[in-house]
N, C-alpha and C positions, 0 to 999 in steps of 0.2 A: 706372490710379491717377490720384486727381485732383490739382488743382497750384493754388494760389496764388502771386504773385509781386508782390510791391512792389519797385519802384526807386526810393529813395527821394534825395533835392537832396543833398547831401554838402556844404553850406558855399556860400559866394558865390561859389567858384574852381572847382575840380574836386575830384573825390573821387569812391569808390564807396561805397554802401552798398546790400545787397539782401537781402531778405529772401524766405526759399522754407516755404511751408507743405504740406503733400504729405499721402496717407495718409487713412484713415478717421475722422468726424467725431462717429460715436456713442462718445457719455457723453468727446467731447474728448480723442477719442484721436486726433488727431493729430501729426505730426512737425515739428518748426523745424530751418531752415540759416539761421543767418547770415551774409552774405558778403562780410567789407571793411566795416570801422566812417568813412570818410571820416576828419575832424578829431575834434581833440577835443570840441569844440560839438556833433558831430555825434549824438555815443555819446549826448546828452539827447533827441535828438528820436528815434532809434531806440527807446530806451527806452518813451518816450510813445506810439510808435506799436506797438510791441508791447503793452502793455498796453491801448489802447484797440482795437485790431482782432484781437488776438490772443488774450492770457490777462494777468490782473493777476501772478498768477504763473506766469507761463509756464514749463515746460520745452521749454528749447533744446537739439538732440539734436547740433548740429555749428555751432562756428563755424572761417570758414575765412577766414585772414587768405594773399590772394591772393598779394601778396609785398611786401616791406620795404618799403615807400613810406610816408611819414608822411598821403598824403590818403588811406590804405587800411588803416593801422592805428593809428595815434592815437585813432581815437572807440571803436574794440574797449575800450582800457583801462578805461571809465568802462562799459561797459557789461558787463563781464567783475565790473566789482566792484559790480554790483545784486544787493544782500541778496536782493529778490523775485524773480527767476531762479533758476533750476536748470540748471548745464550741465553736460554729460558730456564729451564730445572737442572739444579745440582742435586745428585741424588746422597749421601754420607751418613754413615753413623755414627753419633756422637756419643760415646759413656754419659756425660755426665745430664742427657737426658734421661736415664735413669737412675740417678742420684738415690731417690726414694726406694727403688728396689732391694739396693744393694749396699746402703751404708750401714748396714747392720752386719755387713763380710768385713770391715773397717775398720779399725783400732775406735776405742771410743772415744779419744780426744779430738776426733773430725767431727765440728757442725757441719750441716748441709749445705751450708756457703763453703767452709771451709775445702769440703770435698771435693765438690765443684771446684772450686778456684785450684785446688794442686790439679785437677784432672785437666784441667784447660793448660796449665803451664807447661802440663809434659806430652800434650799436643799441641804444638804452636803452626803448627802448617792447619792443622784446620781451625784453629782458629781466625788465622790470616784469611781463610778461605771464607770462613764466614765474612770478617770484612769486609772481603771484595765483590762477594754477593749481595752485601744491603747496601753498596755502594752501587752497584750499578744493575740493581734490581733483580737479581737472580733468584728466584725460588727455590731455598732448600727444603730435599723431603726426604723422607724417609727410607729405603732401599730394604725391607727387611719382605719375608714371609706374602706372597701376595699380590706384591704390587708390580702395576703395568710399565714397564721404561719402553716405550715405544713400542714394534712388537714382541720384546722380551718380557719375557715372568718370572719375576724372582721367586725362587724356588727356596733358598736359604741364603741366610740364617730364619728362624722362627722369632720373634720375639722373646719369647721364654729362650731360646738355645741363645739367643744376644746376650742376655744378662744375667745368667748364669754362669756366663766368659767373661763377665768384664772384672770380678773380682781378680782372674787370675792373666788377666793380661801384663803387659811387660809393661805399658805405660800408664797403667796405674801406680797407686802408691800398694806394697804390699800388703795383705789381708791375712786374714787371719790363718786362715789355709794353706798358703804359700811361705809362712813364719814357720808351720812344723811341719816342712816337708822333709829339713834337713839337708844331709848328702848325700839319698839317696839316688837321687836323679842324674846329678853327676859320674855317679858311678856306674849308671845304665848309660851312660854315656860313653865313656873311658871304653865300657867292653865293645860298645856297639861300632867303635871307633876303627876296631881291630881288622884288618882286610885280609881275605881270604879268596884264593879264585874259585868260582865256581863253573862248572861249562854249562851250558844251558842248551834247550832241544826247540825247537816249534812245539814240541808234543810232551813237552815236560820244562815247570815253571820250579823258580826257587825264590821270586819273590815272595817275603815275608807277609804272611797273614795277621799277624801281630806285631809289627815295625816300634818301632820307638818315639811316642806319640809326636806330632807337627806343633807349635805353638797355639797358645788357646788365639791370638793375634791373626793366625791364618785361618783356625778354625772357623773364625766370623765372618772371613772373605765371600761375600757376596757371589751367588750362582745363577746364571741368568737361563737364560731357555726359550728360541722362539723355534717355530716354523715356516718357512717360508716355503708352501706348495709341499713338493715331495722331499724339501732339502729341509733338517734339523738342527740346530747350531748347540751348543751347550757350550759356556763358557764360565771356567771353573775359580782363576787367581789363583789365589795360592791355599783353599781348600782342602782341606784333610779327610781322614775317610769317614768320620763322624758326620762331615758338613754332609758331602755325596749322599750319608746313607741317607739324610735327611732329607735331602733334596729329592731322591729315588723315592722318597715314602710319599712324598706332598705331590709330585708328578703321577703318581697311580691313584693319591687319593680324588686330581683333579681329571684323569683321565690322556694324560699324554703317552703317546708313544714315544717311548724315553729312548730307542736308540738312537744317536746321534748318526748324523751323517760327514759331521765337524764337530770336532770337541779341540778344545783345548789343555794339555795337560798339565794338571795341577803342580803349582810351587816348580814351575822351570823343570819338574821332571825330576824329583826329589824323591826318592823310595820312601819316605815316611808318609806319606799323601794317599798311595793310593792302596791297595791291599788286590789280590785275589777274586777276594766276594764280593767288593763293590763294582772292581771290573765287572766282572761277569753278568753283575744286576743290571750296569748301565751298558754295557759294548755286547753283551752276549759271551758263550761260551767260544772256546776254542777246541781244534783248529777253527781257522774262519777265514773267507777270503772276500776282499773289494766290498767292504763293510763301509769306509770314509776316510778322512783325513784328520789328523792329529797333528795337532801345533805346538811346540816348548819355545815358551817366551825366554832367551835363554840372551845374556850380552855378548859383545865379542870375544873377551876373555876367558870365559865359562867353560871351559874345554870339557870339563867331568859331567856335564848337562846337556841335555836327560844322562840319569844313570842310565847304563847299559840294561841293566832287570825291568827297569820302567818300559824306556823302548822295546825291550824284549815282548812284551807284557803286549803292549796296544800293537803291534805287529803280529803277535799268531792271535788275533782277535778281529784280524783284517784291516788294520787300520796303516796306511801308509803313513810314516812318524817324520815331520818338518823339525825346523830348530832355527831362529832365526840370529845365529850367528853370523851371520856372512851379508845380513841386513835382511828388514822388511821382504815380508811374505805376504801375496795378494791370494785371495778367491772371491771368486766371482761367480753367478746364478741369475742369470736373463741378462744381466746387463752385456756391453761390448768388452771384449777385454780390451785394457791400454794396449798403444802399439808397444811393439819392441819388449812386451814384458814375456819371461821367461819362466818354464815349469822351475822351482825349486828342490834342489837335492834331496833325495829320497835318504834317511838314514838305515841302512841293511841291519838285518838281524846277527845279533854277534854272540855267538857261542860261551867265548870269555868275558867274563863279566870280576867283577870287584864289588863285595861287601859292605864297603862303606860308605858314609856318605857325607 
């Protein structure tokens, strides 16, 4: 099957927004994923570039909001409500569908409505989302552990690994866990903060094996997984190395050849995402050479994205490392490429690197 793929700037900071076009091309019959709206700004230029490279009215077959983060679902809203659009399944996770799980991590003055109703207040973009899908017929599903989004497999989160994050996410109301954490976290902060040069080899890593964990928020970020013929796509949001290992367990236990030949690197390329051993389990060991390509969904402001260790990292593991600062990044597989479109900046491997993040 052949594959298109734009990754497109998501604002001046960070943000995802990607687009997957898949599927056969006589008489326009092909398939749209959309994946992760960035900001709200963002849902205009999605828009613009769907209708100019795509279809004026496109149908869109999946959109798939990774997880609750506002650079990841904010620009969905405006794009969810283009009259010129046709979409069928939204795919989101919503905490307060497991209310029952989890309201026992909850102070005990929260009813089951009651919890519900603060878990919905302190996400108002998917709530809105929900709106504008029983408005104008969209099916929401589920995106966890499993399930098909066209020819993607979510690989993670698992069910059980969903909601066992949700007590300690940011937009919940605080749990009981997160009440006697203290200062301790902040003070593993404060050191982690501290920058240091380190020089780095092809043949020798100093990224951290034990980093300073990513948010429970990213950790839920949805991992997708297809194949197209001998091309492998894995595309990660902003996933931690908890999510990967997970998703590397569920990939063997279903039988995939998990090395990518496209990955996307996790949280813009943030050292706290990815580790050593998870490299290694999904990219192979290093040295390595003409293994694939690697994308950081990174804004135009973003200068320190990807850290230097991260790129380091998927470069001696054979992966030529993108960064879509300078705008949208296309790949392509059977289909034609657009005219006048250009290879994108390769970023080189760089000896000097910087500790923090």
């Amino acid at each position: 099957m052949p594959y298109e793929i734009d990754f497109l700037r998501a604002g001046n900071s960070n943000g995802d927004a990607i687009i997957v076009k898949y599927g056969d091309t006589k008489d326009g019959n092909f398939s749209l994923n959309l994946i992760d709206g960035g900001f709200t700004d963002t849902g205009d230029e999605i828009i613009a570039h769907i209708k100019k490279h795509y279809a004026a009215k496109a149908k869109i077959a999946n959109v798939v909001l990774s997880h609750a983060d506002n650079d990841h679902a904010t620009g969905l809203i405006k794009v969810l409500e283009c009259e010129d659009f046709t979409f069928f399944d939204l795919w989101m996770n919503r905490p307060w569908d497991y209310v029952d799980d989890v309201i026992d991590s909850f102070h005990g003055a929260y009813t089951r409505e009651g919890l519900i109703k603060k878990m919905r207040e302190m996400h108002p973009y998917l709530v809105e989302m929900e709106k504008i899908a029983a408005k104008r017929g969209i099916t929401i599903r589920t995106p966890l552990q499993g399930a098909k989004i066209g020819p993607f497999t979510v690989l993670a989160p698992s069910r059980e690994r969903y909601i066992k994050l949700i007590p300690d996410l940011d937009k919940t109301p605080p749990s009981y866990a997160s009440a006697s954490k203290g200062i301790f976290g902040s003070l593993v902060k404060v050191a982690s903060d501290v920058a240091q040069k380190v020089l780095e080899r092809l043949d020798f890593e100093t990224l951290d094996d034990n980093p300073p964990a990513t948010s429970a928020s990213n950790e839920t970020s949805v991992v997708q997984w297809a194949s197209f013929g001998n091309k492998r796509v894995l595309l990660t949001a902003d996933v931690g190395p908890e999510g990967l290992a997970e998703a590397a367990d569920y990939a063997e236990q279903i039988s995939l050849l998990i090395q990518p030949t496209l990955v996307q690197i996790p949280h813009h390329g943030s050292r706290r995402n990815v580790t050593p051993t998870v490299l290694n389990r999904w990219l192979g060991r290093y040295p390595a050479e003409n293994q694939g390509h690697a994308v950081a969904s990174v804004g135009k402001n973003a200068d320190i994205y990807p850290r230097k260790k991260v790129a380091n990292a998927f470069t001696r593991r054979g992966y030529k490392v993108y960064a879509t600062h300078g705008g949208w990044i296309n790949f392509v597989h059977e289909y034609d490429r657009r005219a006048g479109m250009q290879d994108a900046d390769v970023i080189p491997f760089s000896p000097d690197t910087e500790d923090n993040d």
